[in-house]
C-alpha positions as a Markdown table, in Angstrom:
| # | Residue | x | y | z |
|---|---|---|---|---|
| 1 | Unk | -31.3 | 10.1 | -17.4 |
| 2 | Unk | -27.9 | 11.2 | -16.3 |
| 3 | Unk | -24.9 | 9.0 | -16.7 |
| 4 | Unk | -21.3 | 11.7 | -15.5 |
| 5 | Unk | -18.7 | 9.8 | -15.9 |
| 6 | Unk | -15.2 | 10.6 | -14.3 |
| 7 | Unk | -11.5 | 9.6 | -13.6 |
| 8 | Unk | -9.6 | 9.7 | -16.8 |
| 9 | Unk | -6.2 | 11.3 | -16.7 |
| 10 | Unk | -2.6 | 10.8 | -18.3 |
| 11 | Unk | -0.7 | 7.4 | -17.0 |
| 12 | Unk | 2.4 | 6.1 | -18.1 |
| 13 | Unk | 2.2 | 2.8 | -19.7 |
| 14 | Unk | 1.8 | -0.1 | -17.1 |
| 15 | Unk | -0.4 | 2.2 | -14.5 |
| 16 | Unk | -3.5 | 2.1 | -13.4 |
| 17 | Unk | -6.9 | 4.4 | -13.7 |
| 18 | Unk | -10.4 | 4.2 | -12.2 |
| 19 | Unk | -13.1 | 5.4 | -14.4 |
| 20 | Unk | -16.5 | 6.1 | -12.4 |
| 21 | Unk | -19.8 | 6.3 | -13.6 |
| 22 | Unk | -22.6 | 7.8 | -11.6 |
| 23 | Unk | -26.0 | 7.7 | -13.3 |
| 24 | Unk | -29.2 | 9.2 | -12.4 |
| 25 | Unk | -33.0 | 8.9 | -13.2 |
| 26 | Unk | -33.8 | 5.7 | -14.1 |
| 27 | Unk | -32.4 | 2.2 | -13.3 |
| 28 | Unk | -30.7 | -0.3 | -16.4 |
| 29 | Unk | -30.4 | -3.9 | -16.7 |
| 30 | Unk | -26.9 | -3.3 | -18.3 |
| 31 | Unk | -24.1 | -0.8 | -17.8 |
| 32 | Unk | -21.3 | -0.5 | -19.6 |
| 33 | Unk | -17.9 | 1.2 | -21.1 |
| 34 | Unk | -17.1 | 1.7 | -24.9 |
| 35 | Unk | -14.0 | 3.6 | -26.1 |
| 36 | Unk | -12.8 | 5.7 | -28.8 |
| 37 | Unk | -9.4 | 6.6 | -30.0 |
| 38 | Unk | -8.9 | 9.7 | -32.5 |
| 39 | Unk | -9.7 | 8.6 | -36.2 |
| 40 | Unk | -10.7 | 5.3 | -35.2 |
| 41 | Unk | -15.0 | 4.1 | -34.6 |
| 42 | Unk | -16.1 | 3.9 | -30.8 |
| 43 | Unk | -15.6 | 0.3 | -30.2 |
| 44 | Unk | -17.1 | -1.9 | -26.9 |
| 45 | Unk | -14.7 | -1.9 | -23.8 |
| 46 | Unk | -16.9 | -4.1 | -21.0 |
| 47 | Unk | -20.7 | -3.9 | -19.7 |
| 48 | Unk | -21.9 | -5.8 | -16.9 |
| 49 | Unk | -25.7 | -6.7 | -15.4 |
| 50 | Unk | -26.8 | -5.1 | -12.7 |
| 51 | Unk | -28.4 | -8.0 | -10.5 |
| 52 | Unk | -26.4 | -10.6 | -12.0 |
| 53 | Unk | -22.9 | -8.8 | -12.1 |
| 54 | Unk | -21.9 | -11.4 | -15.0 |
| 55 | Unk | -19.6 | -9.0 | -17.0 |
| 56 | Unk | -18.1 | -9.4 | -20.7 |
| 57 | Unk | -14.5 | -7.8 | -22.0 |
| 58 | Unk | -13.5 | -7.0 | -25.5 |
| 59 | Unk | -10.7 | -9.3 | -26.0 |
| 60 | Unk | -8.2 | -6.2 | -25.9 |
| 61 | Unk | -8.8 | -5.3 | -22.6 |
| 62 | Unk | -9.5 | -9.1 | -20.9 |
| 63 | Unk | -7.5 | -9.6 | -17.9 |
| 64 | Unk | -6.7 | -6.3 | -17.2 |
| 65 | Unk | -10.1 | -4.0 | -17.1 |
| 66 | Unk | -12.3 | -5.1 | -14.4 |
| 67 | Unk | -16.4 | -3.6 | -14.6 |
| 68 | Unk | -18.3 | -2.7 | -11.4 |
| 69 | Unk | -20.9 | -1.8 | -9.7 |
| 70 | Unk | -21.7 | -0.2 | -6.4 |
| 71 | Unk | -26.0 | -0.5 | -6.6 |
| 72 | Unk | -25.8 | 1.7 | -3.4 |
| 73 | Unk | -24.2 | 4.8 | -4.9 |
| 74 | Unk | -26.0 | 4.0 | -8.4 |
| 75 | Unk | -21.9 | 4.2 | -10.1 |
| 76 | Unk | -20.3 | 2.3 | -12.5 |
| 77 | Unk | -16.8 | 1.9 | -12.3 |
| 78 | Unk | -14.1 | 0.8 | -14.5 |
| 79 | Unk | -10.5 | -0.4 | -13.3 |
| 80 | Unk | -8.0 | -0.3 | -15.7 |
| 81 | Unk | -4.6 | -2.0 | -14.6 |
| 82 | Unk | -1.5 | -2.3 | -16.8 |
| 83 | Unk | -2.7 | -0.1 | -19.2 |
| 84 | Unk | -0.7 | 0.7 | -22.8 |
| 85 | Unk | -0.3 | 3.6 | -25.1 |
| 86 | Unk | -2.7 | 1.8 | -27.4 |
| 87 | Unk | -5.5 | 2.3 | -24.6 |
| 88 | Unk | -5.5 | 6.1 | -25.4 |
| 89 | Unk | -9.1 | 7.3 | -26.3 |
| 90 | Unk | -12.0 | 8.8 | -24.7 |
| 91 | Unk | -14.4 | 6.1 | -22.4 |
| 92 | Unk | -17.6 | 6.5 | -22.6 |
| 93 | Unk | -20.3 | 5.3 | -20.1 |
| 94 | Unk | -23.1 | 3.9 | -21.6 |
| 95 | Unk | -26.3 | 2.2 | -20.4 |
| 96 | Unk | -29.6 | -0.1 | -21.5 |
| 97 | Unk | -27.0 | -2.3 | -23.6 |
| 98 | Unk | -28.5 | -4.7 | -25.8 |
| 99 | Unk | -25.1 | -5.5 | -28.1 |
| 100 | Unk | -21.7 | -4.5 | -27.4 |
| 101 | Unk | -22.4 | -1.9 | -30.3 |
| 102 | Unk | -22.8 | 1.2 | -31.0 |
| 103 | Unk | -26.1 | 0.6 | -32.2 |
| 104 | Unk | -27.1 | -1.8 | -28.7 |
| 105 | Unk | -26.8 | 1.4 | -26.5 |
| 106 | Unk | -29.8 | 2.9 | -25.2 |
| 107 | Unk | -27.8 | 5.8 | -23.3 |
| 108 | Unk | -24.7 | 7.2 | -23.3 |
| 109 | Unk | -22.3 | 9.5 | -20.7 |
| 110 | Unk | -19.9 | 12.0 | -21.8 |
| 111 | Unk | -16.5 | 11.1 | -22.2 |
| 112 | Unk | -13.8 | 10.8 | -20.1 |
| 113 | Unk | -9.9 | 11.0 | -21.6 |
| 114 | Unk | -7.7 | 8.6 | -20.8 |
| 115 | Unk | -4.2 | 9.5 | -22.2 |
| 116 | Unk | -1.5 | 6.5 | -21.9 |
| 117 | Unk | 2.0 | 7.0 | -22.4 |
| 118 | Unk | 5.0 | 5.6 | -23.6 |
């Protein structure tokens, strides 16, 4: 299983970024994004299902991240609008998510840094 995520970059506050996720080998129930900011625990961003397409949002990114899924070219993506400097930290892909934990992640991509500033 492959999961290459792609797309971050430096954006001034109140741009926008498309994270993409293509994954490879096997197909999940659940896809999803976490994030993690320098001295600070990877926390949950989003995940989605893949038939369903009902999505959930960490409160800190509702209304403004939107999760996706194109089941054609087997990517995830993740559309971040009116992003802030406190958005800074590396997103990760992840799928086979059980819990938006850590711990309820069966797979995980490599980052991706997404730099917001000021």
């Amino acid at each position: 299983v492959q999961l290459q995520a792609s797309g971050g970059g430096l954006v001034q506050a109140g741009g926008s970024l498309r994270l993409s996720c293509a994954d490879s080998g096997r197909t999940f129930a659940t896809y999803g994004w976490f994030r993690q900011a320098p001295g600070k625990e990877r926390e949950f961003v989003a995940r989605m299902y893949r038939v369903s397409k009902t999505t959930y949002y960490a409160d800190s990114v509702k209304g403004r991240f939107t999760i996706s899924r194109d089941n054609a070219r087997n990517t995830v993506y993740l559309q971040m609008n009116s992003l802030k400097p406190e958005d800074t930290a590396v997103y990760y892909c992840a799928a086979g998510i059980t819990s938006p934990t850590v711990d309820g992640v069966e797979y995980w991509g490599q980052g991706t840094q997404v730099t917001v500033s000021s």
